[in-house]
TORKE-656131 format. One record per residue: residue in one letter; x negated, y, z of N, C-alpha, C in turn. Coordinates in nm, 4 decimals. Layout:
<gudrens>
[gudren A, [X, Y, Z], [X, Y, Z], [X, Y, Z]]
...
</gudrens>
This chain:
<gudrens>
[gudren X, [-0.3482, -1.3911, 1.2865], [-0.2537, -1.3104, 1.3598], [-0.1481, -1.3977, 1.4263]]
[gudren X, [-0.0794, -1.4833, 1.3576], [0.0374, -1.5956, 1.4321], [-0.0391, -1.6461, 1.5862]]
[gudren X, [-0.1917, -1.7004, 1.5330], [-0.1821, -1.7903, 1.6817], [-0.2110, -1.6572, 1.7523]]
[gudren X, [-0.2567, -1.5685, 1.7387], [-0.2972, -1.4375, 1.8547], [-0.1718, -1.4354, 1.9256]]
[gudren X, [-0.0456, -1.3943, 1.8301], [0.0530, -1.3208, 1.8638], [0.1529, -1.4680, 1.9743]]
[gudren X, [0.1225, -1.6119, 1.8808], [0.1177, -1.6724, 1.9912], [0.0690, -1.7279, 2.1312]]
[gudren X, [-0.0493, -1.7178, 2.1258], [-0.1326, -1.6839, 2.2628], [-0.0208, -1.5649, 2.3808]]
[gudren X, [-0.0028, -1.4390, 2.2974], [0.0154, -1.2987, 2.3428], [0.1849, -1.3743, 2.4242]]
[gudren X, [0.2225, -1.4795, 2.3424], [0.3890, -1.4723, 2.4178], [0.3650, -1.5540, 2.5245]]
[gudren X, [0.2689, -1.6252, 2.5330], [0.2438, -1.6741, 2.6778], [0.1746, -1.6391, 2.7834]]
[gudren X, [0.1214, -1.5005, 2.7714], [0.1431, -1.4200, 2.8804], [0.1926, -1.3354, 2.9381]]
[gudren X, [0.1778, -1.2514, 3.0062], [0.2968, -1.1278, 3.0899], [0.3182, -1.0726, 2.9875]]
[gudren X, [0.4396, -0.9968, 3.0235], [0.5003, -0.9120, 2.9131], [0.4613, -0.7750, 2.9312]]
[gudren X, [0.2895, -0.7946, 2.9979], [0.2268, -0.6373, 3.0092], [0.1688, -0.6135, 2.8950]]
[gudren X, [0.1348, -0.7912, 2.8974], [-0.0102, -0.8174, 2.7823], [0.0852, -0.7771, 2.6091]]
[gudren X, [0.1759, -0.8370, 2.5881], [0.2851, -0.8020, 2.5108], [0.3089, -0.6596, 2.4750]]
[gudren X, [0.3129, -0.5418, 2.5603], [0.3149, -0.4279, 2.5814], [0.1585, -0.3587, 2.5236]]
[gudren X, [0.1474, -0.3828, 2.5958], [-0.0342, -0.3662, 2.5340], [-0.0510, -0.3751, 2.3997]]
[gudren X, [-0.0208, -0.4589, 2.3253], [-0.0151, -0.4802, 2.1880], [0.0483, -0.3837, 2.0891]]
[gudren X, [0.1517, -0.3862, 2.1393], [0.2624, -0.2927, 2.0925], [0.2391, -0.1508, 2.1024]]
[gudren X, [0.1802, -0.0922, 2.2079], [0.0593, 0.0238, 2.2297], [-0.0193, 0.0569, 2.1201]]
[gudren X, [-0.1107, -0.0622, 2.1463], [-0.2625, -0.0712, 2.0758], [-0.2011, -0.0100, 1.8722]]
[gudren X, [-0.0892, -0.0944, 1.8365], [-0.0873, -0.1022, 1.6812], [0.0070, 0.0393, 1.7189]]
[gudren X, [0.0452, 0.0903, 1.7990], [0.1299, 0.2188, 1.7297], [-0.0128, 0.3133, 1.7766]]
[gudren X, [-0.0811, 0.3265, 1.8412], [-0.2094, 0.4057, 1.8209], [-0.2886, 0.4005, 1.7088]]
[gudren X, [-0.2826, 0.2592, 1.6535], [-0.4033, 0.2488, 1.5537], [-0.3191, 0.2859, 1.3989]]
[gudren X, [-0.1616, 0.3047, 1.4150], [-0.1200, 0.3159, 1.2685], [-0.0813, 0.4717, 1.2650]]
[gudren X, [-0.2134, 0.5395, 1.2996], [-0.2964, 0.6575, 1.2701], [-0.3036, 0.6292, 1.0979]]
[gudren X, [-0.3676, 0.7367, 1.0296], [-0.3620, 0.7992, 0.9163], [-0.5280, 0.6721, 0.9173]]
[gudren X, [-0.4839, 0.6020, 0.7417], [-0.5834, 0.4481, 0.8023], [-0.7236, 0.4998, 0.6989]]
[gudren X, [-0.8598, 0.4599, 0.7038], [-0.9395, 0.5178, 0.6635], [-0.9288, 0.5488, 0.5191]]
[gudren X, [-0.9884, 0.6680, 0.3964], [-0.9644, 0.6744, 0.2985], [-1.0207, 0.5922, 0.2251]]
[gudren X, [-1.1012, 0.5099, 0.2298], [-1.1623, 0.3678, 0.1768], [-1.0625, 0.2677, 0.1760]]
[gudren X, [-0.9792, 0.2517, 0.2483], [-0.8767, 0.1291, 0.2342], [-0.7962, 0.1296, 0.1201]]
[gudren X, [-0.7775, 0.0376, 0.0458], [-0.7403, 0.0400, -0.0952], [-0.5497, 0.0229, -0.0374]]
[gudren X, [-0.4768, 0.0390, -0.1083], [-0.3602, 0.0158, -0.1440], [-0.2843, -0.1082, -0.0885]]
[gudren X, [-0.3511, -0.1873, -0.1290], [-0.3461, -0.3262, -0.0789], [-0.3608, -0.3536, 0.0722]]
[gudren X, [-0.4628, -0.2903, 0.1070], [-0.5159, -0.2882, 0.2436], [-0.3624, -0.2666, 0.3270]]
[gudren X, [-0.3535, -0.1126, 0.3044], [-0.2775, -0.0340, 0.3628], [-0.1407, -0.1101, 0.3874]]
[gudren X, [-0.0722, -0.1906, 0.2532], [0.0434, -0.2380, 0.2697], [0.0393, -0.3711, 0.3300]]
[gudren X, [-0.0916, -0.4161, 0.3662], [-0.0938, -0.5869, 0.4756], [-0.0734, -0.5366, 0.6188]]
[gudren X, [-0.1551, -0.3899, 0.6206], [-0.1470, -0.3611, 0.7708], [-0.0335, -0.2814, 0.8022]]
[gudren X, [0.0540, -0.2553, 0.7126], [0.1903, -0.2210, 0.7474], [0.2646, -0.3125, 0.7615]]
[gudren X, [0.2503, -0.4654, 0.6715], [0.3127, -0.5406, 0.7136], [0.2693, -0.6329, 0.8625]]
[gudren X, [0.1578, -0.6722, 0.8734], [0.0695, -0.6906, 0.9904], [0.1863, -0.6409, 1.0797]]
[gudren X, [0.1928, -0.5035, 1.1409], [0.2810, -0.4408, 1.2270], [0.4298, -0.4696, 1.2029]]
[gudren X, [0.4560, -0.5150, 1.1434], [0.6223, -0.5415, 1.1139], [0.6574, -0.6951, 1.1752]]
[gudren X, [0.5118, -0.7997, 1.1597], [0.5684, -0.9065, 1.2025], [0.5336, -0.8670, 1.3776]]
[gudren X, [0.4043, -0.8170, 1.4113], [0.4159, -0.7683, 1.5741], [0.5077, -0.6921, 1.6359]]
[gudren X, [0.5669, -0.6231, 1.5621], [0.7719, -0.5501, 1.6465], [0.8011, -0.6688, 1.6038]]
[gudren X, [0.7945, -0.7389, 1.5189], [0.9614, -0.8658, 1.5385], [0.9359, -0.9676, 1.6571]]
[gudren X, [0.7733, -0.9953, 1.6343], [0.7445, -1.0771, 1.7792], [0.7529, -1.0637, 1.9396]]
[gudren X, [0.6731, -0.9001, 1.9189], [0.6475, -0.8849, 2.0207], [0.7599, -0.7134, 2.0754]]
[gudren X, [0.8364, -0.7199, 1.9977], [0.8970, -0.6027, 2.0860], [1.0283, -0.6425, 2.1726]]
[gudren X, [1.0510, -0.7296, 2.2014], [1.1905, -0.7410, 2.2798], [1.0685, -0.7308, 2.4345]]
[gudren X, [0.9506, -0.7124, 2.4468], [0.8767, -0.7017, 2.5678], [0.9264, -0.5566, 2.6407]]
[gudren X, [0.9030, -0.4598, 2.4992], [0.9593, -0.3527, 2.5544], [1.0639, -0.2314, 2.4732]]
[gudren X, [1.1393, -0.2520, 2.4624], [1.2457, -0.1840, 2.3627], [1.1903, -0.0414, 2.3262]]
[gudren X, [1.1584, 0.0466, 2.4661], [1.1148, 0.1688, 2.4228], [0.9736, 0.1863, 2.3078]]
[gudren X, [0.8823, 0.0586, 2.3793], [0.7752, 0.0682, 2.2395], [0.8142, 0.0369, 2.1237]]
[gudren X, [0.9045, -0.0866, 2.1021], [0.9113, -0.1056, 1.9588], [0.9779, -0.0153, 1.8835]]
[gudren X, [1.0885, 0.0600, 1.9568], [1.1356, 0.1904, 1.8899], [1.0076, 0.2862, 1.8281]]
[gudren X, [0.8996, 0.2995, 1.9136], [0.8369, 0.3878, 1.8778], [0.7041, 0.2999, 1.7629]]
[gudren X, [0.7236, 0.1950, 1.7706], [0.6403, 0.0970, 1.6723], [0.7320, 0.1137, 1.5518]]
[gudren X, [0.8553, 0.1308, 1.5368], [0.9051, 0.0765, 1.3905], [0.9079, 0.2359, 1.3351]]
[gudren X, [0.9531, 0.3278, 1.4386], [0.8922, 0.4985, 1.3566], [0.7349, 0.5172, 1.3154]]
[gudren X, [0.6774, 0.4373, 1.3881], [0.4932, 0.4802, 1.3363], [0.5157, 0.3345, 1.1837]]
[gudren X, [0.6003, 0.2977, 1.2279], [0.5489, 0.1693, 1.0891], [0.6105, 0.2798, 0.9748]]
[gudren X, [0.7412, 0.2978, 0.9767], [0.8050, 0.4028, 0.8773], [0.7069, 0.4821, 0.8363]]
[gudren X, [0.6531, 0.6271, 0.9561], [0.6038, 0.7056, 0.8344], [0.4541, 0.6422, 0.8231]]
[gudren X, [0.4107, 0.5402, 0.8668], [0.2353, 0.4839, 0.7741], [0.2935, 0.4442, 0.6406]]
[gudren X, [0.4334, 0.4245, 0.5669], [0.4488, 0.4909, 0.4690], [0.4601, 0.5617, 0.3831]]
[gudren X, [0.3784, 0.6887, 0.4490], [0.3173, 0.7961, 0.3978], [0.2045, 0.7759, 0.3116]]
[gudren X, [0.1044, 0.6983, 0.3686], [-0.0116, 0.6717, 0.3271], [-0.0111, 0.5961, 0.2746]]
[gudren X, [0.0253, 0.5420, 0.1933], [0.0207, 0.4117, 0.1131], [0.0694, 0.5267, -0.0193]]
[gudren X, [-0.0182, 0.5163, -0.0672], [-0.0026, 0.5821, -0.2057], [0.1396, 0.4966, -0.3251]]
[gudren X, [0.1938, 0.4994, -0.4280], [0.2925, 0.4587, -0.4816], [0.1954, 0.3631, -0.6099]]
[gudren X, [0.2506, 0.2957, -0.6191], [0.2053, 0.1676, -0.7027], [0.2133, 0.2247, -0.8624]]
[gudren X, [0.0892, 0.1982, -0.8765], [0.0650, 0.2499, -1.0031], [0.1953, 0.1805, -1.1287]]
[gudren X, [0.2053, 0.2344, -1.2527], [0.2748, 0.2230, -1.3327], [0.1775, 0.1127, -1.4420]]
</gudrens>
């Protein structure tokens, strides 16, 4: 993910945008096979792409850090 996301800052800040798109579409409700674990890399996954890549576009990352919030829905609570 680092070198992608570094690749991604050296081009337009469409391509940047695009990204930021792509992960607030995909942090949809994530398949019921994904274990726990899963769920909380690809929430974090998206947390380091808004810190990288959202000053491209303010209005997406606003709407990237509300889809990151509630995909804390789905992440079930850590067992006892």
């Amino acid at each position: 993910m680092a070198d992608s996301l570094r690749r991604i800052l050296l081009e337009t800040r469409e391509v940047a945008m695009v990204k930021l798109a792509d992960r607030i579409v995909n942090l949809a409700e994530p398949p019921h096979y994904w274990s726990r674990d899963k769920r909380l890399a690809y929430q974090a996954e998206a947390r380091v792409i808004l810190a990288q890549l959202g000053a491209a576009s303010p209005a997406l990352a606003t709407r990237l850090a509300a889809r990151i919030e509630r995909y804390g829905g789905f992440i079930p609570a850590a067992p006892e």
